[in-house]
N, C-alpha and C positions, 0 to 999 in steps of 0.2 A: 391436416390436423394431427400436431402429434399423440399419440397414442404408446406410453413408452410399456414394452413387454419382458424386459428385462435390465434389470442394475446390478452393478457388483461396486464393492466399497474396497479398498486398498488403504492400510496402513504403513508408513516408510517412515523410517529414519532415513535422514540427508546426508550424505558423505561428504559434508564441507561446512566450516564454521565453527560450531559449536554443536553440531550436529542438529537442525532442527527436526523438527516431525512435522507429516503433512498426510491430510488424509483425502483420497482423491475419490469421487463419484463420475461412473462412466454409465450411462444410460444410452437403451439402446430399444427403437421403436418397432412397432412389426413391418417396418421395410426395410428394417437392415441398418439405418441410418445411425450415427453415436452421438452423442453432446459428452464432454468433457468440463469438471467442475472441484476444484481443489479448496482446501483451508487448511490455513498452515495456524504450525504453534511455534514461534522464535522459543531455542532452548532459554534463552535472554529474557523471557519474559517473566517480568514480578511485578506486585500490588503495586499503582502510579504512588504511592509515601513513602517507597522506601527507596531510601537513598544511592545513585548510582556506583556500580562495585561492589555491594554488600550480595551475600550471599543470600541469606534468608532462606524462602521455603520454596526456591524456583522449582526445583525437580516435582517437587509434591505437587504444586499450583498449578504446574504445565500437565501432569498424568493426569490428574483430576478434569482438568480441561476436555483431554481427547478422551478420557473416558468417558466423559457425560456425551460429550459429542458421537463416538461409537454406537455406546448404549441406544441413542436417540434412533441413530441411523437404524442399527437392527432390529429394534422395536416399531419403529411406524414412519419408516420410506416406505417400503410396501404397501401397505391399506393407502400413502395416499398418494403415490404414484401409479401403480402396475395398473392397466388397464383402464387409465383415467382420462377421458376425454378431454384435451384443455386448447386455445385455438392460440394463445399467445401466456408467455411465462409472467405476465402483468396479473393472469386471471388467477395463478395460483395461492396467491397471500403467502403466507409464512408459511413457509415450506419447513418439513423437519431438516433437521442439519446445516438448517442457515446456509451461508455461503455455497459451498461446495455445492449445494444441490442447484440452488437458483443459478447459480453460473453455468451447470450441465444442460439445464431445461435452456438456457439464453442460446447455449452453444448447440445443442438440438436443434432448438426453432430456427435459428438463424441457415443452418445445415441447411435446412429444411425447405428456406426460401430463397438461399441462393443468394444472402448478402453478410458483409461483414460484422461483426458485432457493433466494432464501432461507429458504422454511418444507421444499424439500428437504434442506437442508442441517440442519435444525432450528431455524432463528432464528426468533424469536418476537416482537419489536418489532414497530412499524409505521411510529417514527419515532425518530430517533436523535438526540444533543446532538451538534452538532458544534466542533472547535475550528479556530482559525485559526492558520497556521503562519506566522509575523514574521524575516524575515531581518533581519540588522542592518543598519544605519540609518547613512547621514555623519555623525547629531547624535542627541542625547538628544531635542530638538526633536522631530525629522523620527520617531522612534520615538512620540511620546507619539501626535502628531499621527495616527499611522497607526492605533495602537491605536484611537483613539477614533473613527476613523473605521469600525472593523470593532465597536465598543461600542455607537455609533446605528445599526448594520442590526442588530443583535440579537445578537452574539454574546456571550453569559454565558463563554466559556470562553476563551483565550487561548495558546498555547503559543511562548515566543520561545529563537530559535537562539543559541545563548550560545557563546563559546570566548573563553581566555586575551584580554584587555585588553578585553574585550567582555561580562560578565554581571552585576557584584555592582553597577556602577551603572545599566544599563539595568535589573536589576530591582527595585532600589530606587525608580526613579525610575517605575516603571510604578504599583508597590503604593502607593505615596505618593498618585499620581493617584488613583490606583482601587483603593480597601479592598478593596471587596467581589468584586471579580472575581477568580474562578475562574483560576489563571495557573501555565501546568507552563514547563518549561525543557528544550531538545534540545543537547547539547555536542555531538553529532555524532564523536562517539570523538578528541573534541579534547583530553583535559586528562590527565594521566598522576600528579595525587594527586588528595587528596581538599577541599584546605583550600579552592578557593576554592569548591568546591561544598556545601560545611558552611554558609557563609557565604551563600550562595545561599538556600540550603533556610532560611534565619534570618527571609527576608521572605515566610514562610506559600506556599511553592509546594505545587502539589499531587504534583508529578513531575519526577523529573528523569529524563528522558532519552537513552538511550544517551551516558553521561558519559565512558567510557572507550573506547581502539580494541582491534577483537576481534584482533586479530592473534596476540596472543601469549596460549590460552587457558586459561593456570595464572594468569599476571600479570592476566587480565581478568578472570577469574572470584573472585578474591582482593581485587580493589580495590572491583570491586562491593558484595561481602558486606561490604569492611570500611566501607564509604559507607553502607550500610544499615543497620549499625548504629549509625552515627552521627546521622543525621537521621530523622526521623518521616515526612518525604515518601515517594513509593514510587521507588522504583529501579526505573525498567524499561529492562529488558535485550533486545535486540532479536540474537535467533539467526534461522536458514535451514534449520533441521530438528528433528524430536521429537528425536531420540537427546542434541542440543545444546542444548536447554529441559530434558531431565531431568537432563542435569549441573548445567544450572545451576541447578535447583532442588535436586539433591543437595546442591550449594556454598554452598544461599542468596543466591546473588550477586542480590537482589531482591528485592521482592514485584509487580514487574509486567513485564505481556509488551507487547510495543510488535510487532503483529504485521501482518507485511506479507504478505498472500496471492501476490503475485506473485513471490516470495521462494523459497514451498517449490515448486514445481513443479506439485503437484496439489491441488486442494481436498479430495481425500481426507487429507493432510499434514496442511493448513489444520486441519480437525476435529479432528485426535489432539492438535495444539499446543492447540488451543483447551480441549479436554478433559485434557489433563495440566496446563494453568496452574490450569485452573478445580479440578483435584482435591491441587493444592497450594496454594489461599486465594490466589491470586494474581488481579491484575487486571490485566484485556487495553484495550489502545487498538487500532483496526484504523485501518488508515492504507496508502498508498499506492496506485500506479494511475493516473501523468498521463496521456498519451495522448488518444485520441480521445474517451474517457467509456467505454469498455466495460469496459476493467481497473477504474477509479471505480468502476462498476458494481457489479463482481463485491465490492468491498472492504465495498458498503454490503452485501450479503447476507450477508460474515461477519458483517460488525457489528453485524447483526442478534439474531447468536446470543446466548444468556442469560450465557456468560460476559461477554460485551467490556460490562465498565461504566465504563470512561472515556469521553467523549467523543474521537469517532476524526474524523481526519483526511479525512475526504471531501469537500472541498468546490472541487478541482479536477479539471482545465483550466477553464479560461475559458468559460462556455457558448461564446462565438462558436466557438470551435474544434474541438466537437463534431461528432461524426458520428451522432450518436443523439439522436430524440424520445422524450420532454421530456427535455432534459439534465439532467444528475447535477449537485447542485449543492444549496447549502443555501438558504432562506428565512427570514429572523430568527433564523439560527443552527443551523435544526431540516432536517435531510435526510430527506425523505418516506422510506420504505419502498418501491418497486413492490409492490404486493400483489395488483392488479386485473388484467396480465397473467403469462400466462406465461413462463418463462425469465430471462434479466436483467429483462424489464421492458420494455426500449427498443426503438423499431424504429429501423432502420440506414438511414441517406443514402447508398445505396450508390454515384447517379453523384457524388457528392461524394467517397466511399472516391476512385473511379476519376481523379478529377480530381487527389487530391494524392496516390495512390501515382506514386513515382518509380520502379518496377519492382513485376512482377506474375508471376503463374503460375497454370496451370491443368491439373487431370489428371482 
């Protein structure tokens, strides 16, 4: 039963990118035992309405974020972990600090019993297809070139970020190169009809992408459904909770889940979405997780599970910027499984954690 007696919290800026922030939670039981649990903030990240490349209020909207997140953590992890009886991380409910935490207690418990995350969780693979994620490009040039350069390490599957003046001829000009490759499309909640993404789905994609922004969720679950029934490719719709997967499989807005574990808060979440897409014919991508490689981690043991049959999005950060052996990362396209230890998998570079947290805590 674990019983955790001591946590410390770690604040890092990322040294790659755009420099993200990630805040890690390491828990540690009175037999010595650790669980590791990360939440990251993309420096990239702004309100889903505003429009892709605009500046806006990102720096402010992202502090504001890992503040409240901090705040939370140094206020009440304590009172509801130290010393807390609990036999499985199902029993704890909403844990303070969301992610980070419930993924330390998974990665605990699992420690603890001597099996991987991902066959606790039920996932069943040992290796997974992965796709590579293509921002747009100065030139059609500078896109093909990069494609092909992710074609010779082995990548079969392709997935490029499209929005308004940017998609019908980058992906013409990719399928032209390369018939055969396997190649979805991400609008990023950039486009607000349907026609240039009809026209999209015309050079054999497999997926298109969170096409619409969720903001307004009559108008987005409408354009969805009405995109889906236009095109053969699948529509995946990327929601933050079950109750908003089952509207919009009530809606149809889709036949696919584009699903991000860091997203719902708990892994127990994770499972329900994965089990209501999987019990409405739907098909799952798992995707997200930069940071140091532990949220990565955490993403390859959903993707493990027997719904997620797209090829999911795991194949960053940059190994160099990792905090974890063997880093998370793919090899000719295919991301091992951990199957051989327990928990994530990975062991932690902890004076490394030490070296790039820029604030820290311990109770």
């Amino acid at each position: 039963m674990p019983r955790v007696r001591e946590l410390e919290v770690f604040r890092l800026v990322l040294p790659y990118g755009r420099r993200p922030e990630s805040i890690l939670v390491k828990l540690t039981d009175y037999g010595g035992m650790t669980g590791w649990g990360e939440v990251v903030q993309p420096a990239e990240a702004r309100p889903a309405r505003e429009p892709r490349g605009t500046g806006g209020d990102e720096g402010h909207d992202r502090d504001h974020v890992l503040a409240k997140t901090w705040s939370t953590l140094e206020e009440a992890l304590g009172p509801a972990l130290l010393g807390v009886d609990w036999e499985h991380p199902d029993e704890l409910g909403t844990v303070p600090g969301g992610t980070a935490v419930d993924l330390a207690c998974w990665d605990l418990w699992c420690r603890m019993q001597g099996v991987p995350l991902a066959h606790a969780l039920g996932g069943s693979r040992t290796s997974l297809m992965a796709t590579v994620r293509l921002a747009a490009e100065r030139s059609l040039d500078a896109m093909i070139a990069r494609v092909n350069r992710h074609v010779c390490a082995g990548y079969a599957h392709v997935t490029l970020d499209v929005h308004p003046g940017w998609d019908v001829e980058p992906v013409r000009a990719v399928r032209q190169a390369y018939p055969a490759l396997a190649l979805a499309v991400d609008g990023r909640g950039a486009y607000t009809d349907t026609t240039a993404l009809e026209a999209i789905a015309a050079y054999d994609v497999t997926a298109i992408e969170r096409p619409f922004a969720p903001y307004d969720a009559a108008a987005h679950l409408d354009l969805h459904a009405a995109l889906q029934e236009r095109v053969t490719a699948l529509v995946a719709i990327e929601v933050h909770s079950v109750a908003a997967l089952q509207e919009a499989v009530s809606a149809r807005a889709g036949s696919a889940l584009l699903l991000r574990p860091s997203r719902f808060g708990a892994l127990r979440a994770v499972r329900q979405a994965h089990d209501v897409a999987v019990g409405a014919g739907w098909d799952i991508t798992a995707a997200g997780g930069n940071g140091t490689g532990l949220a990565r981690a955490a993403t390859v043991a959903v993707a493990s599970l027997p719904g997620c049959t797209l090829p999911s999005d795991v194949t960053e950060p940059p190994r160099s910027a990792q905090i974890v052996t063997p880093p998370v990362g793919a090899s000719g396209g295919v991301v091992a499984v951990p199957l051989t230890q327990p928990g994530l998998g990975h062991l932690v570079d902890e004076d490394r954690v030490r070296r790039l947290a820029s604030e820290s805590f311990r109770l």
